[in-house]
mmCIF file of the N, C-alpha and C atoms, coordinates in Angstrom:
data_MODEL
# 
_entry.id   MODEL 
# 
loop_
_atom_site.group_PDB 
_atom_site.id 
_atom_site.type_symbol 
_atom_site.label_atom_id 
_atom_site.label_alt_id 
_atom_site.label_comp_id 
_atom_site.label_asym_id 
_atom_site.label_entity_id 
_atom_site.label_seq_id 
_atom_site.pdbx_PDB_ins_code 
_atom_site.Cartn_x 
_atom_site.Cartn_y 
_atom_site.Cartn_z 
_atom_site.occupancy 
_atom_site.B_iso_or_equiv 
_atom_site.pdbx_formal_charge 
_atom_site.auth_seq_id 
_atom_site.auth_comp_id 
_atom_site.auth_asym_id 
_atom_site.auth_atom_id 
_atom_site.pdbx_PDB_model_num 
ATOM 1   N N  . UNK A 1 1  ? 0.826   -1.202 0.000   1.00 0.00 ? 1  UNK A N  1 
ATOM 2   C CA . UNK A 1 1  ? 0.000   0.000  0.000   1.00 0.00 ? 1  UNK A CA 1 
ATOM 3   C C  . UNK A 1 1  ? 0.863   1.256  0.000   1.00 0.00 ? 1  UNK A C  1 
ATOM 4   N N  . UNK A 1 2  ? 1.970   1.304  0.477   1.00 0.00 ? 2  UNK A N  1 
ATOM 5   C CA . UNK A 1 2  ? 2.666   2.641  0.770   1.00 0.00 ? 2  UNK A CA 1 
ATOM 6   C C  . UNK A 1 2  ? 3.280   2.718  -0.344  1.00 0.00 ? 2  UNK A C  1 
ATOM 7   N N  . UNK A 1 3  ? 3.711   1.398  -1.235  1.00 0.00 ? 3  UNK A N  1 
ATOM 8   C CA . UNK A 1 3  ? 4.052   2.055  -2.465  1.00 0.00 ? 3  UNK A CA 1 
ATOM 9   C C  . UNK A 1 3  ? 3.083   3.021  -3.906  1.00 0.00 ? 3  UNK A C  1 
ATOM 10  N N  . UNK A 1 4  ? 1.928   2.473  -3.606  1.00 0.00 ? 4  UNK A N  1 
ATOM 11  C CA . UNK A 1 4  ? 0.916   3.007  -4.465  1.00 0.00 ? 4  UNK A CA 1 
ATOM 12  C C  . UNK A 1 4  ? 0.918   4.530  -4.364  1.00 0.00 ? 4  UNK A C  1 
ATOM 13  N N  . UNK A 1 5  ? 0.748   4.907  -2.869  1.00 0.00 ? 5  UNK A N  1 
ATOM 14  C CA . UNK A 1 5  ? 0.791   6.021  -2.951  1.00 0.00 ? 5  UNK A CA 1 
ATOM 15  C C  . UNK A 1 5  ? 1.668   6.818  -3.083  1.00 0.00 ? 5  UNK A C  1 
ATOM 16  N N  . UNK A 1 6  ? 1.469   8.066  -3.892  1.00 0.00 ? 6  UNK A N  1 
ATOM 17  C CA . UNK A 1 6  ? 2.656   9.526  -4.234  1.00 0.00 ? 6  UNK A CA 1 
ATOM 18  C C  . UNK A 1 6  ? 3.127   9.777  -3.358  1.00 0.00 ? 6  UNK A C  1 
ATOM 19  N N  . UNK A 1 7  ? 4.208   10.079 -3.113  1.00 0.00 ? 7  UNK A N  1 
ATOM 20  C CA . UNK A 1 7  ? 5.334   10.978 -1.891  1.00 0.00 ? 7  UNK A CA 1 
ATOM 21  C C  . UNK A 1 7  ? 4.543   12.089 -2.865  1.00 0.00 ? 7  UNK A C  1 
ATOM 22  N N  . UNK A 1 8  ? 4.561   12.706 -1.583  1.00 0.00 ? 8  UNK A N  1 
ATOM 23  C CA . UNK A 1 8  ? 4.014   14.500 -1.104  1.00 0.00 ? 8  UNK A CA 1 
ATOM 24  C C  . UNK A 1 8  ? 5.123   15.059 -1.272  1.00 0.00 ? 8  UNK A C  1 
ATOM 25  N N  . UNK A 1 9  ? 5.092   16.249 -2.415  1.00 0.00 ? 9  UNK A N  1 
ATOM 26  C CA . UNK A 1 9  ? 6.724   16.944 -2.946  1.00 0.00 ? 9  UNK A CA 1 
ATOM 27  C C  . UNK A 1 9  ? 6.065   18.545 -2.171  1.00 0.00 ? 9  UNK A C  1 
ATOM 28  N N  . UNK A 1 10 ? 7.320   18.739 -1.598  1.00 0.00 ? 10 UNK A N  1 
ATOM 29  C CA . UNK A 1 10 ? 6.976   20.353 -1.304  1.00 0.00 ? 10 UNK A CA 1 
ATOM 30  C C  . UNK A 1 10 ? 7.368   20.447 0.093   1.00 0.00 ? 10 UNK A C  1 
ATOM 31  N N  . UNK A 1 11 ? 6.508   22.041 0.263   1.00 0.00 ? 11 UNK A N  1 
ATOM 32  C CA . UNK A 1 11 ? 5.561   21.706 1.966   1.00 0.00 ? 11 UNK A CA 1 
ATOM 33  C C  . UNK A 1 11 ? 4.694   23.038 1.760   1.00 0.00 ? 11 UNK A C  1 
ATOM 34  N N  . UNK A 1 12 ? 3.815   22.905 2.464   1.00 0.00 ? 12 UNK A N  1 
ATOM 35  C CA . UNK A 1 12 ? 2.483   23.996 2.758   1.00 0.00 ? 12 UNK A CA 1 
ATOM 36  C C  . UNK A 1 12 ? 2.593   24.619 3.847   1.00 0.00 ? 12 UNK A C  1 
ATOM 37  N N  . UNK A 1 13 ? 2.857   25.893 3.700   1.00 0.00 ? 13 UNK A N  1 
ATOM 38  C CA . UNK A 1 13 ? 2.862   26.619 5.086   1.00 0.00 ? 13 UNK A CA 1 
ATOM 39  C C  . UNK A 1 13 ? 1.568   26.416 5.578   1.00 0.00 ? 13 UNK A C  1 
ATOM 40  N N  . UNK A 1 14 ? 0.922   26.410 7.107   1.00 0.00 ? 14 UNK A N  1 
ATOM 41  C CA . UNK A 1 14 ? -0.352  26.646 7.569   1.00 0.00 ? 14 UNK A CA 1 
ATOM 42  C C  . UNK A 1 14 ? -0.718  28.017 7.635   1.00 0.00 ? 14 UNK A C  1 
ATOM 43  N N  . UNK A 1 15 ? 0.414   28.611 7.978   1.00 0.00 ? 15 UNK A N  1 
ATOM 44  C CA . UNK A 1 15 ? 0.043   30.702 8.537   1.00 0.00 ? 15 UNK A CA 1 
ATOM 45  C C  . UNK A 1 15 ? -0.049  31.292 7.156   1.00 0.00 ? 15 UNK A C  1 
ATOM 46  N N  . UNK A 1 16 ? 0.064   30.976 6.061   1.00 0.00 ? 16 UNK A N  1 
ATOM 47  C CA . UNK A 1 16 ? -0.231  31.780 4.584   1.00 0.00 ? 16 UNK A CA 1 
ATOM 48  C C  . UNK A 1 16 ? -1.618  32.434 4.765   1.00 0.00 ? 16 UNK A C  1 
ATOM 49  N N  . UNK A 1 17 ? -1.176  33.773 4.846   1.00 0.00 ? 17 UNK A N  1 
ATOM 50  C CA . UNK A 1 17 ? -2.487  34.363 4.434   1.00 0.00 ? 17 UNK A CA 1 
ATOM 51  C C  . UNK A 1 17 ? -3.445  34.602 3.080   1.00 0.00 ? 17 UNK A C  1 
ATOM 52  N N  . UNK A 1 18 ? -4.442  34.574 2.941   1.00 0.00 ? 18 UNK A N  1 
ATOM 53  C CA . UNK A 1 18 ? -4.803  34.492 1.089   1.00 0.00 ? 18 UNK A CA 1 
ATOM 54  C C  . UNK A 1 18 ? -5.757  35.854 1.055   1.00 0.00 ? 18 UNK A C  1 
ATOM 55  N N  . UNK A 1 19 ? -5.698  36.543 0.083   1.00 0.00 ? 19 UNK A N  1 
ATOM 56  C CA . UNK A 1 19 ? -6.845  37.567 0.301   1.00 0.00 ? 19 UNK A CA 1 
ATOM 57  C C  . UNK A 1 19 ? -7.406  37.360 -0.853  1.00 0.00 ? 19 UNK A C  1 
ATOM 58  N N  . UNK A 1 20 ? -8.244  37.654 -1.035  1.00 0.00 ? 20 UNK A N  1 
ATOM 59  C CA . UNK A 1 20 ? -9.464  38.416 -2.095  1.00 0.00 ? 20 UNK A CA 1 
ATOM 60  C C  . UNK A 1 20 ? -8.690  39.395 -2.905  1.00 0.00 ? 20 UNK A C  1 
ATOM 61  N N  . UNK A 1 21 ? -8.390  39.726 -4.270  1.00 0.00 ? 21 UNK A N  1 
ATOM 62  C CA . UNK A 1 21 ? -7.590  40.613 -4.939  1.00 0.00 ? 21 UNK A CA 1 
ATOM 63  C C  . UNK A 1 21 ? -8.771  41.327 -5.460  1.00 0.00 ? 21 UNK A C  1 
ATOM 64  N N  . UNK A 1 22 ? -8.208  42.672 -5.490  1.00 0.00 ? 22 UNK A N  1 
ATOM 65  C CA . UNK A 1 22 ? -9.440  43.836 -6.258  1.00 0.00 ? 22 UNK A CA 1 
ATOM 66  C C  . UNK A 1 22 ? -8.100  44.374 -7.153  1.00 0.00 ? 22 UNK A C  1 
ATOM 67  N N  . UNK A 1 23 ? -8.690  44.950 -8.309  1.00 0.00 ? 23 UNK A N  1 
ATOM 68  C CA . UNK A 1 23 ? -7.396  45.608 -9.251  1.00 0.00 ? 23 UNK A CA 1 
ATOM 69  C C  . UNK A 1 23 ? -8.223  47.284 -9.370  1.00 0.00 ? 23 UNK A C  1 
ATOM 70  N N  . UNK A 1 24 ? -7.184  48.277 -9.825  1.00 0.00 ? 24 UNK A N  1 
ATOM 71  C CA . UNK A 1 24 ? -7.219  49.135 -9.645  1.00 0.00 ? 24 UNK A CA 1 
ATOM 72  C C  . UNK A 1 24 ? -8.355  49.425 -10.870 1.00 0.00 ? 24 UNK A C  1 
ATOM 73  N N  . UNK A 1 25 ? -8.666  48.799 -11.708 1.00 0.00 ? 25 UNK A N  1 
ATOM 74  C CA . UNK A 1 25 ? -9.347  49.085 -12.896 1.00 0.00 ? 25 UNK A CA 1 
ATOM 75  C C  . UNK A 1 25 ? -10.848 49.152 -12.794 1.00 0.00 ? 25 UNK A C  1 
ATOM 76  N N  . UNK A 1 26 ? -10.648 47.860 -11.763 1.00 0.00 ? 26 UNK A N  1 
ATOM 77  C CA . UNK A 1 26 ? -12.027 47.715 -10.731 1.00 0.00 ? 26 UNK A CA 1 
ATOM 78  C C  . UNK A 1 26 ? -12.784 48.806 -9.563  1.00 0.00 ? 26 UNK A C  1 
ATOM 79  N N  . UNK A 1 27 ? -11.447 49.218 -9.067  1.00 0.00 ? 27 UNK A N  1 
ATOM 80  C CA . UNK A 1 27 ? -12.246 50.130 -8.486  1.00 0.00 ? 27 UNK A CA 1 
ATOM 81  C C  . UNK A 1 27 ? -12.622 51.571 -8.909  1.00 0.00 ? 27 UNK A C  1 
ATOM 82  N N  . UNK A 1 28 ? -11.621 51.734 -10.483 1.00 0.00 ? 28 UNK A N  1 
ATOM 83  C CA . UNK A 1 28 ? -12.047 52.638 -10.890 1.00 0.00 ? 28 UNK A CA 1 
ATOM 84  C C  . UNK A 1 28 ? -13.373 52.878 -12.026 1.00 0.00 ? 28 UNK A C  1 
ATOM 85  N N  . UNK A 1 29 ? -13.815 51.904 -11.972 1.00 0.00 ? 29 UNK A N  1 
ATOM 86  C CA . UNK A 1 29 ? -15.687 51.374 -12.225 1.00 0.00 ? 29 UNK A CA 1 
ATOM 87  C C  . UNK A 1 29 ? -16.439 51.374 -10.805 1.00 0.00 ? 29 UNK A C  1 
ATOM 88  N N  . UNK A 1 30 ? -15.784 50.928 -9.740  1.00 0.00 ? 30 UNK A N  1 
ATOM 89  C CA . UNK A 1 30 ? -17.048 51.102 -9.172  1.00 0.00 ? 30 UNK A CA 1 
ATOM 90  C C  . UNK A 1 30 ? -16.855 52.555 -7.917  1.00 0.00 ? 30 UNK A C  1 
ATOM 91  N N  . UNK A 1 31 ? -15.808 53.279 -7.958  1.00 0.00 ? 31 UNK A N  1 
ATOM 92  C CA . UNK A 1 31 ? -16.177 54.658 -7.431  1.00 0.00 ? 31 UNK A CA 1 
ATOM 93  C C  . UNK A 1 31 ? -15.298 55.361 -8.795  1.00 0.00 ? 31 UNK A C  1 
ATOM 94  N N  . UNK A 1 32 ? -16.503 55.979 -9.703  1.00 0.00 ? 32 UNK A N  1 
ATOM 95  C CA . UNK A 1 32 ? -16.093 56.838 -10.564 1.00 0.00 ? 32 UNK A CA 1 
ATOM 96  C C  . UNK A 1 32 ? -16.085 58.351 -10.128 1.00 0.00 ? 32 UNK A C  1 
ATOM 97  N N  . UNK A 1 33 ? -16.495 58.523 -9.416  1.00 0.00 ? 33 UNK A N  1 
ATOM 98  C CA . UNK A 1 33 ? -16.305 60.143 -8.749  1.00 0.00 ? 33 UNK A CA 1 
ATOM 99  C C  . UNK A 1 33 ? -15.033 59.773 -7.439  1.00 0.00 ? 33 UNK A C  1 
ATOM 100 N N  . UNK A 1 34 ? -14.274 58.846 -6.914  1.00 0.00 ? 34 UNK A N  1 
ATOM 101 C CA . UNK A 1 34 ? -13.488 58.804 -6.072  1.00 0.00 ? 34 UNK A CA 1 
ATOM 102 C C  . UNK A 1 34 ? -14.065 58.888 -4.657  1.00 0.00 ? 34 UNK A C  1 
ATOM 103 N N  . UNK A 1 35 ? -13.524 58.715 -3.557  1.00 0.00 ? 35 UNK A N  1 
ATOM 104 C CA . UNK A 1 35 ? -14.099 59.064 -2.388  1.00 0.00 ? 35 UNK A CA 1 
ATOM 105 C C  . UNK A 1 35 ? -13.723 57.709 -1.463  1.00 0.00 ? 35 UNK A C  1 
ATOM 106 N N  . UNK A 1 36 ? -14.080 57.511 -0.265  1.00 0.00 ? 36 UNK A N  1 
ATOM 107 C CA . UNK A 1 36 ? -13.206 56.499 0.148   1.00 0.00 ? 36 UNK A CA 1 
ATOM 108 C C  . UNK A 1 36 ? -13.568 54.894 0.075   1.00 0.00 ? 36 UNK A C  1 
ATOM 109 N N  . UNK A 1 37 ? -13.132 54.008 0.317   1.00 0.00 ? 37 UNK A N  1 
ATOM 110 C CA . UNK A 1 37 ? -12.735 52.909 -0.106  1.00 0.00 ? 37 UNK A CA 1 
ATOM 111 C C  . UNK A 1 37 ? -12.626 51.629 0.854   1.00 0.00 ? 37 UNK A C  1 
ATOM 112 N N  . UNK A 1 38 ? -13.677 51.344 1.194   1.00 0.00 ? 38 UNK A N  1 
ATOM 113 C CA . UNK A 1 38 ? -13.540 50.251 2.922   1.00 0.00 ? 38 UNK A CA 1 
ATOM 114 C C  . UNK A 1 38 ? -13.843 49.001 2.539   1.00 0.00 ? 38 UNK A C  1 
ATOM 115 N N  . UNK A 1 39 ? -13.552 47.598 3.405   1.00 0.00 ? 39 UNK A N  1 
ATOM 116 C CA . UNK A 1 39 ? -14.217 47.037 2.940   1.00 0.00 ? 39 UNK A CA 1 
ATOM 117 C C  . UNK A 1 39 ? -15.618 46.682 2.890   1.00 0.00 ? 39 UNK A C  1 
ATOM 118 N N  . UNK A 1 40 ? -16.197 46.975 3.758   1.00 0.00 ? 40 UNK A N  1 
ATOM 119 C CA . UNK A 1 40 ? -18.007 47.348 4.164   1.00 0.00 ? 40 UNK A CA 1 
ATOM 120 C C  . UNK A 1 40 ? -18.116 47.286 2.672   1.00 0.00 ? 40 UNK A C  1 
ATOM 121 N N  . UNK A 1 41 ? -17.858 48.948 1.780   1.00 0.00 ? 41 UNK A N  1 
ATOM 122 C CA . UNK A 1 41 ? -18.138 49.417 0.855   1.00 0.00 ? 41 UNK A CA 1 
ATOM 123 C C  . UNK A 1 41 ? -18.073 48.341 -0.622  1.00 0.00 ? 41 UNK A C  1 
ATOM 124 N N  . UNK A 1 42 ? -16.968 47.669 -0.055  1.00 0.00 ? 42 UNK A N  1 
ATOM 125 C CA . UNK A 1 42 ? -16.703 46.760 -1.478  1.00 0.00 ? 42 UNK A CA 1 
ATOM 126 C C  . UNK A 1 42 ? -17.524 45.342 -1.217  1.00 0.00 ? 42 UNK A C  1 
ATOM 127 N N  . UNK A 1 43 ? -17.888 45.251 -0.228  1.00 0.00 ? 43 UNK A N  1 
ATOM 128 C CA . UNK A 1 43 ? -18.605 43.956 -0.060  1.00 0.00 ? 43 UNK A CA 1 
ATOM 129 C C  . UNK A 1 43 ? -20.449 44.182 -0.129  1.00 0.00 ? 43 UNK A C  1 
ATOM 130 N N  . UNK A 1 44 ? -20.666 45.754 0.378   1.00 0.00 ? 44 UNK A N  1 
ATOM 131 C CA . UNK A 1 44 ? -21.635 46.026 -0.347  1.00 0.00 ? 44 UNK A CA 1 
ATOM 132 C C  . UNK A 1 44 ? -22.351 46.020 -1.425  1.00 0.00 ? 44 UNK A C  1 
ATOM 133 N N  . UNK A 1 45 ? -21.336 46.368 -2.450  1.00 0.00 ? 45 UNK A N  1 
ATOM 134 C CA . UNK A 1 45 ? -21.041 46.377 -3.861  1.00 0.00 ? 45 UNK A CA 1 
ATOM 135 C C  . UNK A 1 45 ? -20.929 45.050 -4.456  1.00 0.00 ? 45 UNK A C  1 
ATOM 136 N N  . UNK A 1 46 ? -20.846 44.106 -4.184  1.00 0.00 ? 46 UNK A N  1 
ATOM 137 C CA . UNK A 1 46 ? -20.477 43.072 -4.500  1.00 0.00 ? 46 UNK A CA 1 
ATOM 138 C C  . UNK A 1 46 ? -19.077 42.604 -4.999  1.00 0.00 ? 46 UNK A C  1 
ATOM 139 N N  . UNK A 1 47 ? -17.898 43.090 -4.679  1.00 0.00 ? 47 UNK A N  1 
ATOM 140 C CA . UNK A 1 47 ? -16.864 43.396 -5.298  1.00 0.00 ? 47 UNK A CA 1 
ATOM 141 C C  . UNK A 1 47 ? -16.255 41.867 -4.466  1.00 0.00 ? 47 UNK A C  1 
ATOM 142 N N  . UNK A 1 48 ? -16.354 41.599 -3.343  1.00 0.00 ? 48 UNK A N  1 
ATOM 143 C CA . UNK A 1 48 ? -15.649 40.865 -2.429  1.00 0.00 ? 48 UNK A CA 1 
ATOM 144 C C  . UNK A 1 48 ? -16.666 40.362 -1.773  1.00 0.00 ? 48 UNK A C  1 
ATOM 145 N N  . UNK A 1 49 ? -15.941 39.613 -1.008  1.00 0.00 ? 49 UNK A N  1 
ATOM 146 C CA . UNK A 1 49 ? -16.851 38.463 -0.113  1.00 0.00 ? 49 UNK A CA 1 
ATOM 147 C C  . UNK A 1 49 ? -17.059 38.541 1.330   1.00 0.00 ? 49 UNK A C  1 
ATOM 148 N N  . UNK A 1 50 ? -17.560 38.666 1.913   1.00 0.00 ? 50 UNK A N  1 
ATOM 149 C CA . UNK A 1 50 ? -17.512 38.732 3.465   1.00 0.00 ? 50 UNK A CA 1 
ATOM 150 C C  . UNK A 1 50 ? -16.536 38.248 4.242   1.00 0.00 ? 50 UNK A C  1 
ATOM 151 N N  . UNK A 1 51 ? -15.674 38.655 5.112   1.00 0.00 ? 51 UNK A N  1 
ATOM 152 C CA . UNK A 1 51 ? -14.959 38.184 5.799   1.00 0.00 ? 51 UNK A CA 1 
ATOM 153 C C  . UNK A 1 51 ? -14.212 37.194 5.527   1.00 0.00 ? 51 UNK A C  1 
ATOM 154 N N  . UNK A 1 52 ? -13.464 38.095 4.471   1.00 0.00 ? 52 UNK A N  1 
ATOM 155 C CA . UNK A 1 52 ? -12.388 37.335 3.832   1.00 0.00 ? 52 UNK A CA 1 
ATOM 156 C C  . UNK A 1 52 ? -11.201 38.665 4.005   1.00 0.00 ? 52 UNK A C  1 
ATOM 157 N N  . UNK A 1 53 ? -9.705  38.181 3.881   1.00 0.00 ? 53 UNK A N  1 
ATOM 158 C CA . UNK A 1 53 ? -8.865  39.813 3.714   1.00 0.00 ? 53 UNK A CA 1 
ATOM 159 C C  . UNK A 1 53 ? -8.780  40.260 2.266   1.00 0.00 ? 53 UNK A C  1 
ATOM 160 N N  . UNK A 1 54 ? -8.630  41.578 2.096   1.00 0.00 ? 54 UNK A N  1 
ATOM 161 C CA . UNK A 1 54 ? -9.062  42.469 0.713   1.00 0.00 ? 54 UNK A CA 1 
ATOM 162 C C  . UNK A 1 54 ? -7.452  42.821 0.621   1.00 0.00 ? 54 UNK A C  1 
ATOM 163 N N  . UNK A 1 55 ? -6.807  42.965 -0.663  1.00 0.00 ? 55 UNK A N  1 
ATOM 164 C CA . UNK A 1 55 ? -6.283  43.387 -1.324  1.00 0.00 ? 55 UNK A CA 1 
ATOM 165 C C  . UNK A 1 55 ? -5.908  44.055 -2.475  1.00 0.00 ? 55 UNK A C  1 
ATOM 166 N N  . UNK A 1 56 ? -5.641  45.196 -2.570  1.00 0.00 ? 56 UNK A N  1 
ATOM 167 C CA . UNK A 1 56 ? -5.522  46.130 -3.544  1.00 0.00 ? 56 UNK A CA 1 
ATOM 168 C C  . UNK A 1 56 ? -4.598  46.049 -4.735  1.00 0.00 ? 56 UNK A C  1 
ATOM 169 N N  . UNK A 1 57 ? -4.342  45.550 -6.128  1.00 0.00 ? 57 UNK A N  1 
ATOM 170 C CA . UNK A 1 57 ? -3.473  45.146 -6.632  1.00 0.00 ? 57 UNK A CA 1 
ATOM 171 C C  . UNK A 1 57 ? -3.349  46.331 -7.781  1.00 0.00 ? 57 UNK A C  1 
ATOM 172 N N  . UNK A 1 58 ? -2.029  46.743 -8.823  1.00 0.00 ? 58 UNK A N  1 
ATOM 173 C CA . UNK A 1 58 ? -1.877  47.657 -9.408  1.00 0.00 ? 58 UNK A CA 1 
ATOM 174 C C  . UNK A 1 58 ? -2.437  47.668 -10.627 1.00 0.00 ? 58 UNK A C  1 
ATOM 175 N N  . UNK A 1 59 ? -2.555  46.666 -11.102 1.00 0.00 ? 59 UNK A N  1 
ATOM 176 C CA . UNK A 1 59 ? -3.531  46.557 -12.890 1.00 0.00 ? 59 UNK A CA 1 
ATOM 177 C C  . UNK A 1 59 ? -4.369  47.555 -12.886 1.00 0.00 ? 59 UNK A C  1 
ATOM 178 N N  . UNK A 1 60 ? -4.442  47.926 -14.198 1.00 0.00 ? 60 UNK A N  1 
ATOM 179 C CA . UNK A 1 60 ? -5.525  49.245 -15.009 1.00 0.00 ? 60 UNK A CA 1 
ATOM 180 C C  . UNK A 1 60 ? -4.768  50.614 -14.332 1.00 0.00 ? 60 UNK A C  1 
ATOM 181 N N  . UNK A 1 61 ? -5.361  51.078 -14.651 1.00 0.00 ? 61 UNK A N  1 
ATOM 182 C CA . UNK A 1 61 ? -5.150  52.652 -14.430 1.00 0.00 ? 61 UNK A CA 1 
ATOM 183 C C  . UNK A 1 61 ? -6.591  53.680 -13.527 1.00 0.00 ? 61 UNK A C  1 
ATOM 184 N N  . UNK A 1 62 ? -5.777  54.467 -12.797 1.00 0.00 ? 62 UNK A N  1 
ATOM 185 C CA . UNK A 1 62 ? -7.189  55.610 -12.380 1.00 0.00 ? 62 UNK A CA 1 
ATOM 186 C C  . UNK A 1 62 ? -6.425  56.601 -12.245 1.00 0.00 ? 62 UNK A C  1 
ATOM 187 N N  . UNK A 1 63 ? -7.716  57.381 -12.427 1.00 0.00 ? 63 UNK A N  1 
ATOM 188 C CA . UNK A 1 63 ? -7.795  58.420 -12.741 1.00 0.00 ? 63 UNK A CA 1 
ATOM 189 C C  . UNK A 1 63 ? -8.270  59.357 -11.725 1.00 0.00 ? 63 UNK A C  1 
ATOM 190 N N  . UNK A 1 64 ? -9.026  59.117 -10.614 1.00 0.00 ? 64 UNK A N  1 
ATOM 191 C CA . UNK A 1 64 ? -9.609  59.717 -9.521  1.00 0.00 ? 64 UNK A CA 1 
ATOM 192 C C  . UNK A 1 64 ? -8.664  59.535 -8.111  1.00 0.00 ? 64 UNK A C  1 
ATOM 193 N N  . UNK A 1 65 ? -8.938  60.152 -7.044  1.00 0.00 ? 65 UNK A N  1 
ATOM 194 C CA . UNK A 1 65 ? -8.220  60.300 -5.826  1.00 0.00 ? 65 UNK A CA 1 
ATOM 195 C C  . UNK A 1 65 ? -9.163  59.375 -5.025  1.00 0.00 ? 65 UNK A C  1 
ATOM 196 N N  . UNK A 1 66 ? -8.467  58.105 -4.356  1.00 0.00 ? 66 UNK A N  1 
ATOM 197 C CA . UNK A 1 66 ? -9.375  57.467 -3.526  1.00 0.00 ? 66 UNK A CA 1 
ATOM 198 C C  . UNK A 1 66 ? -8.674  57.482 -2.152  1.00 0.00 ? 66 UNK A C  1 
ATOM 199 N N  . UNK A 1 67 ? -9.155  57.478 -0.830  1.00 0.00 ? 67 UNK A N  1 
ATOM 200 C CA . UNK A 1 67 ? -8.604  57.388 0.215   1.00 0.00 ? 67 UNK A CA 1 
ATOM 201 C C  . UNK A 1 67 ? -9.162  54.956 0.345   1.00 0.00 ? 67 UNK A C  1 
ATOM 202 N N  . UNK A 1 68 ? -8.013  54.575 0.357   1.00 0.00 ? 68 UNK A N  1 
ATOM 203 C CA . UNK A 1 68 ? -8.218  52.861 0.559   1.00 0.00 ? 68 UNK A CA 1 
ATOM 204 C C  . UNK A 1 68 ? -7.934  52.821 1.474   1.00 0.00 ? 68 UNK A C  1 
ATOM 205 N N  . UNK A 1 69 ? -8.916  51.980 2.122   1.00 0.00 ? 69 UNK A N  1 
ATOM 206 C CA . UNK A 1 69 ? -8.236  51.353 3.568   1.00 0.00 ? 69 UNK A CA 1 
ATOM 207 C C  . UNK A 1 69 ? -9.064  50.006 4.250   1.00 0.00 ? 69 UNK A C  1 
ATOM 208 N N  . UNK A 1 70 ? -8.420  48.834 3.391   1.00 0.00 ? 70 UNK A N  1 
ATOM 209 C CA . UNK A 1 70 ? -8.366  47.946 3.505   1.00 0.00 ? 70 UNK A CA 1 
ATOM 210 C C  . UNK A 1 70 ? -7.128  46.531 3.968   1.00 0.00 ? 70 UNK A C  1 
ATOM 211 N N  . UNK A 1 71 ? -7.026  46.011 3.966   1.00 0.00 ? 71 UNK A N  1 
ATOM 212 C CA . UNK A 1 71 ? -6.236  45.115 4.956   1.00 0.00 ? 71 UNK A CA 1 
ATOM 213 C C  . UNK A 1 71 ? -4.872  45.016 3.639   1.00 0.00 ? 71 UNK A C  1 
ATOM 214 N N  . UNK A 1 72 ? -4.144  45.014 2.902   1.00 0.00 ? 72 UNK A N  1 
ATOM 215 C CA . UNK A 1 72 ? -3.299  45.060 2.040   1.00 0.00 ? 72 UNK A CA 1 
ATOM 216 C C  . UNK A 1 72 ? -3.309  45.590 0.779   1.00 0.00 ? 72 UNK A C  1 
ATOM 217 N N  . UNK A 1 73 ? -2.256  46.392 0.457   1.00 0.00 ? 73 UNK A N  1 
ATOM 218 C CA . UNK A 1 73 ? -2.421  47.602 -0.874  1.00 0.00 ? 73 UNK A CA 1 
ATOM 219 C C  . UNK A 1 73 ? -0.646  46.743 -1.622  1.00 0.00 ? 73 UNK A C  1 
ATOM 220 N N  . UNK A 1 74 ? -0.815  46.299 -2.685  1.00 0.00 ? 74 UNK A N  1 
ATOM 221 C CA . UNK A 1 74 ? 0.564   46.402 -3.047  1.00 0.00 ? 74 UNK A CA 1 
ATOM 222 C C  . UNK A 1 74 ? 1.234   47.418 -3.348  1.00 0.00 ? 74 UNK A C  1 
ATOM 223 N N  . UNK A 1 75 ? 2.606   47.491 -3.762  1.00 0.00 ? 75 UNK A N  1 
ATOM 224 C CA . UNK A 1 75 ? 3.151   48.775 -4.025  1.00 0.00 ? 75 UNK A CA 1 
ATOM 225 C C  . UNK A 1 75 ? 3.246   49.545 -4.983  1.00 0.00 ? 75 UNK A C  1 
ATOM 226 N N  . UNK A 1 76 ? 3.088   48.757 -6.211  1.00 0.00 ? 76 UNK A N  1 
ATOM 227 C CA . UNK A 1 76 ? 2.259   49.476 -7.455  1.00 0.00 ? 76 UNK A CA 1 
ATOM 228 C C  . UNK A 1 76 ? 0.965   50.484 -7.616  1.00 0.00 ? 76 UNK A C  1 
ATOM 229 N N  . UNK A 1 77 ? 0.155   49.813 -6.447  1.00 0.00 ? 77 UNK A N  1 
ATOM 230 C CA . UNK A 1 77 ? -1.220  50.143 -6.235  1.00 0.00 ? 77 UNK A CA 1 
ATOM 231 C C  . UNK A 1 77 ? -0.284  51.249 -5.462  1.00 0.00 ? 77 UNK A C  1 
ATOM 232 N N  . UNK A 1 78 ? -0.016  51.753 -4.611  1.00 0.00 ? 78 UNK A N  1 
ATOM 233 C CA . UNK A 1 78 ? 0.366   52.544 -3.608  1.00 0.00 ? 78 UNK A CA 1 
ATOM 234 C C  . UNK A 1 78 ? 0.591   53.793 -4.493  1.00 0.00 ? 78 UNK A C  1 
ATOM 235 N N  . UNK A 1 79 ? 1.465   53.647 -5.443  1.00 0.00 ? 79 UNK A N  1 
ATOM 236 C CA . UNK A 1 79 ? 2.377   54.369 -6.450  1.00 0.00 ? 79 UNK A CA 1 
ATOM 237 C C  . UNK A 1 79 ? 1.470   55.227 -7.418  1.00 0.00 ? 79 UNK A C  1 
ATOM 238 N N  . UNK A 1 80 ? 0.192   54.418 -7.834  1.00 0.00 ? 80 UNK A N  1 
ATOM 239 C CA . UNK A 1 80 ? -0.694  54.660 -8.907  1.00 0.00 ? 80 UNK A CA 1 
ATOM 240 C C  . UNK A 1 80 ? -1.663  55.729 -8.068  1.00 0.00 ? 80 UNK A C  1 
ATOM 241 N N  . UNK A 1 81 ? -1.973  55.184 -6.615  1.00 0.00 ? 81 UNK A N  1 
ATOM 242 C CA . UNK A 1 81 ? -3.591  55.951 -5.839  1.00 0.00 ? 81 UNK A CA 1 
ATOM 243 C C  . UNK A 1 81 ? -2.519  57.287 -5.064  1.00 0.00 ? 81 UNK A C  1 
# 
């Protein structure tokens, strides 16, 4: 029996955190006048999922001033808002 089965290649951290990714293109569809940016707001919206962590990623472009403040912004995103 122990030969049948695959050796397990790797290893899996347990503490990896995973978030929910939003891109900047996205949020510049869903606040087109700018203004701030929570997650309440994006889970309202349907953008994200409940109680999950949110992350802000740099793809697309904007054009408006948003104040974000959600649980991780990458640094692209940082650079662009």
């Amino acid at each position: 029996l122990h030969m049948r089965l695959p050796k397990l290649k790797g290893f899996k951290n347990p503490f990896r955190t995973e978030y929910q990714v939003v891109n900047l293109d996205k949020l510049a569809t869903l606040y087109p006048e700018g203004g701030e940016v929570t997650v309440a707001d994006l889970v309202a919206k349907g953008a994200v999922r409940n109680n999950h962590l949110v992350k802000v990623l740099g793809q697309g472009e904007i054009s408006v001033a948003l104040q974000v403040s959600v649980d991780a912004v990458s640094g692209s995103a940082k650079e662009k808002i």
